[in-house]
C-alpha positions in Angstrom: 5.6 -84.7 36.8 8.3 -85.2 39.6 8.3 -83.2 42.8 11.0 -80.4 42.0 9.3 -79.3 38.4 6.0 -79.2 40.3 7.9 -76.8 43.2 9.7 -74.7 40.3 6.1 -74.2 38.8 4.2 -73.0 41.3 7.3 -70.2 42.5 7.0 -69.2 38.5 2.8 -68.7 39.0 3.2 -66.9 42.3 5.8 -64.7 40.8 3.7 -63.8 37.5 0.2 -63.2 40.2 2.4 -60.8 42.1 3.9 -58.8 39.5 0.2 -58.4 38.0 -0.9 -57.2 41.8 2.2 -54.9 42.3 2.8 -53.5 38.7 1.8 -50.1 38.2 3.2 -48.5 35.0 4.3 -44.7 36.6 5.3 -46.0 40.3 8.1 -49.0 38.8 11.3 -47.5 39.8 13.2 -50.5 42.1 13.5 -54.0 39.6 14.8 -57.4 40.9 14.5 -56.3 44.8 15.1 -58.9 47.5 13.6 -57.7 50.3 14.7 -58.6 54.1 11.5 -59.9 55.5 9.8 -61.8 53.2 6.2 -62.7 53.1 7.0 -66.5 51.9 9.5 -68.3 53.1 11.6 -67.9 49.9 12.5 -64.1 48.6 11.3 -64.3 44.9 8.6 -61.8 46.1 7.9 -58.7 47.6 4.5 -59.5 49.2 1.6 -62.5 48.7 -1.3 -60.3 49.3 -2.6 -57.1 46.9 -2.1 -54.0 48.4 -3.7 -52.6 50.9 -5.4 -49.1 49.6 -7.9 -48.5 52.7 -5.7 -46.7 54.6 -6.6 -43.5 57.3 -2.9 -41.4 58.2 -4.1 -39.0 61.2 -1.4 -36.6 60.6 -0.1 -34.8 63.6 2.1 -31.8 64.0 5.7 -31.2 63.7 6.6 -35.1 63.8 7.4 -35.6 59.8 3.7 -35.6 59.0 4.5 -33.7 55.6 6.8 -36.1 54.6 3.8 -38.8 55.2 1.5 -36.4 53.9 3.5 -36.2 50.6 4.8 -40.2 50.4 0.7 -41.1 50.7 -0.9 -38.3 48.0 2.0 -39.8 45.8 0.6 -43.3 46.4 -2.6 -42.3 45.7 -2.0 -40.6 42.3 0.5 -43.7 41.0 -2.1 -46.1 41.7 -5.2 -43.4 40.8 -7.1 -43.7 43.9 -9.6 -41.3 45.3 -9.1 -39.3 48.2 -10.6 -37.8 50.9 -10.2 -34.3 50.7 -11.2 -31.3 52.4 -13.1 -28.5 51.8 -12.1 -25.3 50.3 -12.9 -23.4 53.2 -10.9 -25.9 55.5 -7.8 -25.3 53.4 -5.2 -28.5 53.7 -6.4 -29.6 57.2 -10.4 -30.7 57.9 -10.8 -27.7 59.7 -8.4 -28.4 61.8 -8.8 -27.3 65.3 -12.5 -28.2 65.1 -13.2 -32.2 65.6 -13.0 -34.1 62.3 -16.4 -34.0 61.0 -18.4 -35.3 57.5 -19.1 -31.7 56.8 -15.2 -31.0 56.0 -15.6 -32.9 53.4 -15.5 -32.3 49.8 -18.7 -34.4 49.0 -17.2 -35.4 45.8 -13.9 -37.1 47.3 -16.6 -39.0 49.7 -15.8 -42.5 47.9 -12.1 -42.3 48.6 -10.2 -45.0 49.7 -7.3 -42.9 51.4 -7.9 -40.5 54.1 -4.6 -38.5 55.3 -4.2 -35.1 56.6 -4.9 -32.8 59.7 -8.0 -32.7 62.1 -8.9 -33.3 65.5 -9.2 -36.9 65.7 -13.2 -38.1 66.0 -12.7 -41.4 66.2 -16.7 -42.7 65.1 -17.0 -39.5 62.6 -14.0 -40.8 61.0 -15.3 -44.6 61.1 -18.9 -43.7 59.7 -16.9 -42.4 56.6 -14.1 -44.5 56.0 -14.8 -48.7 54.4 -15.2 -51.1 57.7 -11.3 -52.8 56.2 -9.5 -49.3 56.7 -6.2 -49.2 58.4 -5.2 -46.8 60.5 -1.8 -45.3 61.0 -0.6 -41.8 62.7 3.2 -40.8 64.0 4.7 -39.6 66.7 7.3 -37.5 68.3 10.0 -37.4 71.4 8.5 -34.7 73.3 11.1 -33.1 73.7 12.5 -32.4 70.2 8.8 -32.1 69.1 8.0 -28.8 71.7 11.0 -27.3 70.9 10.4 -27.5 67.2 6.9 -26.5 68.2 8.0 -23.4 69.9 9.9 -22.0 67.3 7.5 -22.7 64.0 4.4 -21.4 66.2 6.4 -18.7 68.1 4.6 -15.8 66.0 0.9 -16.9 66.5 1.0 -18.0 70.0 0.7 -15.4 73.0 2.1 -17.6 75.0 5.0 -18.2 73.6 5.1 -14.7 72.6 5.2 -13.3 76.1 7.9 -14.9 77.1 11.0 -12.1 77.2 13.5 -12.7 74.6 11.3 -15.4 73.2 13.2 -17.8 75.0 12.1 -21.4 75.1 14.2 -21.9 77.8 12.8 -19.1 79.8 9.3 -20.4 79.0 10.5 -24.3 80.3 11.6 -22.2 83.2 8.1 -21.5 84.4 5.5 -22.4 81.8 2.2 -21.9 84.5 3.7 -18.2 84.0 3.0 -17.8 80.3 0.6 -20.8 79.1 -2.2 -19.0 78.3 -5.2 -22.0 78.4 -7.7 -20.1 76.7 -6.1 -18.3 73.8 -6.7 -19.6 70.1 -4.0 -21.5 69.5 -3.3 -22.8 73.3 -3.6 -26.1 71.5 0.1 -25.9 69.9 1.3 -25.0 73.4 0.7 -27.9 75.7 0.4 -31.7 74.5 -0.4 -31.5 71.2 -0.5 -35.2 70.1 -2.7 -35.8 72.8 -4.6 -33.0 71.2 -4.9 -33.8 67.5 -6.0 -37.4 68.9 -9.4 -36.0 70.4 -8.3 -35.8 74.0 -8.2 -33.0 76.5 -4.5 -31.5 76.8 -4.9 -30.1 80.1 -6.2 -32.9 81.9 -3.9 -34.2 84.9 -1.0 -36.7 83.7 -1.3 -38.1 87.4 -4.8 -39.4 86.6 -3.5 -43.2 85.8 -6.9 -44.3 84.9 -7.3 -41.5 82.5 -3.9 -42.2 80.8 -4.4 -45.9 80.7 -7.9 -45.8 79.0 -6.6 -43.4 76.4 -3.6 -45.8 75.9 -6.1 -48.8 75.6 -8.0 -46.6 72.7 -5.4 -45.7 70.8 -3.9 -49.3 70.9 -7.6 -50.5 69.6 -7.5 -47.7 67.1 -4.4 -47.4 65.3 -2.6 -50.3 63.8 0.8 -48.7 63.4 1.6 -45.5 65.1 5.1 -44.6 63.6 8.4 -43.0 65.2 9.5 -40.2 64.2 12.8 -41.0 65.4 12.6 -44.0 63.6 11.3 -43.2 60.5 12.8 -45.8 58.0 12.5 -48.4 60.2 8.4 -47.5 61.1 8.0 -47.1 56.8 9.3 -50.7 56.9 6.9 -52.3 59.2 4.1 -50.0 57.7 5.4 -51.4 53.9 4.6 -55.1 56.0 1.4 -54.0 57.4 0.0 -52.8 54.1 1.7 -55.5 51.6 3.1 -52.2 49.8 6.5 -51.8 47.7 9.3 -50.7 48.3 8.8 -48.0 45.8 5.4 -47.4 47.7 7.7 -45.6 50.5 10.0 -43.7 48.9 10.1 -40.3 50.5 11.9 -37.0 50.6 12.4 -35.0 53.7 9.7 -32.6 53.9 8.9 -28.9 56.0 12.3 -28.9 57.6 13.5 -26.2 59.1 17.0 -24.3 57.8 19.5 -26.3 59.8 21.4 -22.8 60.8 18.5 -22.1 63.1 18.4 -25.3 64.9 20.1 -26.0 68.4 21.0 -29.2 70.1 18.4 -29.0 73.6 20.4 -29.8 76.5 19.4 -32.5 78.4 17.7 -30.1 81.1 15.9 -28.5 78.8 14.8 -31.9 76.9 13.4 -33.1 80.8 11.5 -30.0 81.1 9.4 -30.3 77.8 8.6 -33.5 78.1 7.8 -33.0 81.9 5.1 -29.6 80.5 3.7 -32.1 77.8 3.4 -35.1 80.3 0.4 -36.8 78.8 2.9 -36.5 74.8 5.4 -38.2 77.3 3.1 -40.9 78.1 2.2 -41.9 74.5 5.4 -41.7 73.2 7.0 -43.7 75.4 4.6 -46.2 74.7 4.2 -46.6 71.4 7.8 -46.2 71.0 7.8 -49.7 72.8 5.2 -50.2 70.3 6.8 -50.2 67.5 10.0 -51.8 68.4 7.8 -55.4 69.7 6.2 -54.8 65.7 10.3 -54.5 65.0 11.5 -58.1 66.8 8.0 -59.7 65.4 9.3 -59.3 62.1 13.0 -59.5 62.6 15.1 -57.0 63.6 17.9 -58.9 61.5 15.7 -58.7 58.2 14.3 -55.0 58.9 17.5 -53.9 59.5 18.4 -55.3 55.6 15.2 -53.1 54.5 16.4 -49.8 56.1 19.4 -50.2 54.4 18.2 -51.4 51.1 15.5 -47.9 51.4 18.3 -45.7 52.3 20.3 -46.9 48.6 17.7 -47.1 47.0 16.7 -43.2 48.4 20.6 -42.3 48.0 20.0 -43.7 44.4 17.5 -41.2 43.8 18.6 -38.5 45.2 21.7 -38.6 42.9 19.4 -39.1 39.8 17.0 -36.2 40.1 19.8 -33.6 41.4 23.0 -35.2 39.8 25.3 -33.9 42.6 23.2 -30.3 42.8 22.6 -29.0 46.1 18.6 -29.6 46.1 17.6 -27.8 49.3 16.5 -24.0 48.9 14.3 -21.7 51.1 10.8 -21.4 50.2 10.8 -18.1 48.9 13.4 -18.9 46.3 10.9 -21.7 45.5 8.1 -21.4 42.6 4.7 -21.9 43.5 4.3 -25.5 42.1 6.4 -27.0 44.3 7.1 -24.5 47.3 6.7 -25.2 50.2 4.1 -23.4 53.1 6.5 -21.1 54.8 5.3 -19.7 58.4 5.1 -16.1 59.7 8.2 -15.0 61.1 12.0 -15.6 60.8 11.9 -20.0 60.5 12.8 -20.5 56.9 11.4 -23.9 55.5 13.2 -25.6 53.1 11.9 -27.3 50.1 13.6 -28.7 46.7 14.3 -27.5 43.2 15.3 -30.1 40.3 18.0 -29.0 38.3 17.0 -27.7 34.7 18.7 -30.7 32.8 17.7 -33.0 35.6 16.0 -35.0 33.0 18.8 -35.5 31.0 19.6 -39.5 30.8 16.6 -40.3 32.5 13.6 -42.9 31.6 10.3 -41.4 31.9 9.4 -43.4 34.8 12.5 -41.7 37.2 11.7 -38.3 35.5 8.0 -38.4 36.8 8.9 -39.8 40.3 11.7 -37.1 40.8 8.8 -34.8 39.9 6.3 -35.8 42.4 8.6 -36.4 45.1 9.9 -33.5 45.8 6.2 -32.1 46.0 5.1 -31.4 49.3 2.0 -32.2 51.0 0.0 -29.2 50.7 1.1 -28.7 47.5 0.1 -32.8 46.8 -3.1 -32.1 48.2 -4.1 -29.1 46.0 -2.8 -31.6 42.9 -4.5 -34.4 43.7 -8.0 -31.8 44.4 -7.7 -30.2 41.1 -7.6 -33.8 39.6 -10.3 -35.5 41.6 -12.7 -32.4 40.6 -12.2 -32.9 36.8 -12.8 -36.3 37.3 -15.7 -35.7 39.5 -16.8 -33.3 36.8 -16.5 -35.7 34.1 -18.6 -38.1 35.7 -21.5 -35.7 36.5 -21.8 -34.5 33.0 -21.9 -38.3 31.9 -25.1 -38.9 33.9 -26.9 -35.3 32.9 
């Protein structure tokens, strides 16, 4: 057997022992994709290694963490994993402001493979649970965008934000000391966040160095990708790399956005200020935004570049398939309760998306199921995903009674 039949065999077996690894039945949507940045040195196939399904997503809030939120419950149920769920008295979140803890934990979703959603980050709680191979990811957002966002969705529930006269977020960035209230129940939403949700205390001094550096150091031991929110696709893309996942895998749908008639473009002033109050945000962002783009040239930013645009067709494909040229955006009140949204107190109108009635009209089964489950968001995913977990669970109690 010459050298060149010998070469053309072995591309056909590692073809036919990926497809096996990367075929699952209700997530195939993307056939015959040539990906940018290949795992071999030849691009017959999207990845050499199975995928990765031990995965920990520490959610945070306001940075696109719904959209995760969604994109990973979706992952779950294509490839019917288990999930780590909360309890019913913890709602969505693990009980979220309270540190992460066993105890939120719907003991029959205690085998799951996937743990994604909102708590305060316990870093050995979390370990002791999850298997010793588990990956974990989080994302984060520019201050500045992310507290003014913050300030308008939490506006209603916070005193301090409340006190401010005219509920003005400039007025607040004028003089926050005046109004940040350190001790009221959701002060937590009100001063650095991220820094927050990750465990740490928000109200301890940005100037202490050794402080911010040992928290850097942590998180850098901790988390293996913490994504942009400002650059989503091109985190998904590393993050499809990091976990060997398709590009089908990623495939996402905006999710908890705000109606775009009550956003404002922050001046540049006011963008200084809030990341000046939320100083120790400032500080992580800036660094893993570095992060990320070294993750970026490691790979190629030639050949990510090619996935970003090869997910952005490939979501402009779908988008025209489910909603064939229907506007698909409406407020969550105008939403039923399968696939609404959770809409805040107050006058911030979330959006969320409704399929058209003959949506399915031309459509394989495979595109009509996906354009089903991706327009679901997270907290709605979540409460899916439980109700199927607890028939399984139930199932497989009655089988050993």
């Amino acid at each position: 057997m010459n050298r060149k039949i010998r070469f053309l065999l072995i591309i056909v077996f590692c073809t036919s022992v990926n497809f096996l690894l990367h075929s699952d039945s209700i997530c195939r949507w993307i056939t015959n994709t040539t990906y940018g940045c290949p795992s071999y040195p030849f691009q017959f196939v999207p990845s050499k290694k199975p995928k990765h399904i031990n995965v920990a997503f520490i959610k945070t809030h306001k940075t696109a963490g719904t959209t995760m939120l969604s994109m990973m419950m979706r992952f779950a149920d294509c490839h019917n994993l288990t999930v780590m769920l909360p309890i019913e008295s913890c709602h969505v979140g693990f009980c979220y402001p309270q540190w992460f803890n066993a105890t939120s934990v719907d003991p029959g979703t205690l085998s799951g493979t996937i743990l994604a959603g909102h708590m305060r980050f316990d870093k050995k709680e979390v370990q002791r649970l999850m298997p010793k191979d588990t990956i974990y990811i989080t994302i984060m957002r520019d201050p500045g965008a992310l507290f003014d966002s913050a300030f308008h969705y939490f506006l209603p529930r916070c005193r301090s934000f409340m006190s401010v006269p005219g509920h003005s977020l400039a007025g607040f960035l004028a003089d926050p000391q005046r109004y940040y209230q350190q001790n009221e129940t959701l002060s937590h939403f009100t001063k650095n966040f991220m820094t927050f949700d990750f465990g740490k205390d928000k109200d301890h001094p940005a100037t202490d160095t050794a402080y911010v550096q040992a928290f850097l150091a942590e998180m850098e031991e901790t988390f293996s990708l913490v994504m942009i929110t400002e650059y989503f696709d091109e985190s998904l893309v590393v993050l499809r790399h990091l976990l060997s996942w398709d590009l089908e895998d990623i495939l996402y749908f905006r999710m908890n956005m705000r109606k775009e008639s009550t956003k404002k473009q922050l001046s540049p002033d006011l963008v200084s200020k809030a990341r000046a109050w939320n100083a120790l945000d400032t500080y992580l962002y800036d660094h893993f935004n570095a992060s990320l783009w070294q993750k970026i040239a490691a790979l190629g930013p030639g050949c990510v570049e090619r996935e970003v645009r090869e997910l952005r067709q490939a979501l402009d494909n779908l988008m025209r398939s489910c909603f064939k040229g229907t506007m698909p955006l409406r407020e969550a009140k105008l939403i039923n309760a399968e696939s609404r949204p959770w809409q805040p107190p107050g006058d911030i109108d979330i959006m969320g998306y409704v399929l058209p009635e003959n949506f399915s009209h031309g459509l394989s089964q495979h595109t009509q199921e996906l354009c089903r489950k991706i327009i679901l968001p997270g907290n709605v995913y979540v409460r899916r995903i439980k109700k199927s977990q607890a028939e399984r669970y139930k199932a497989r109690q009655q089988q050993q009674t």
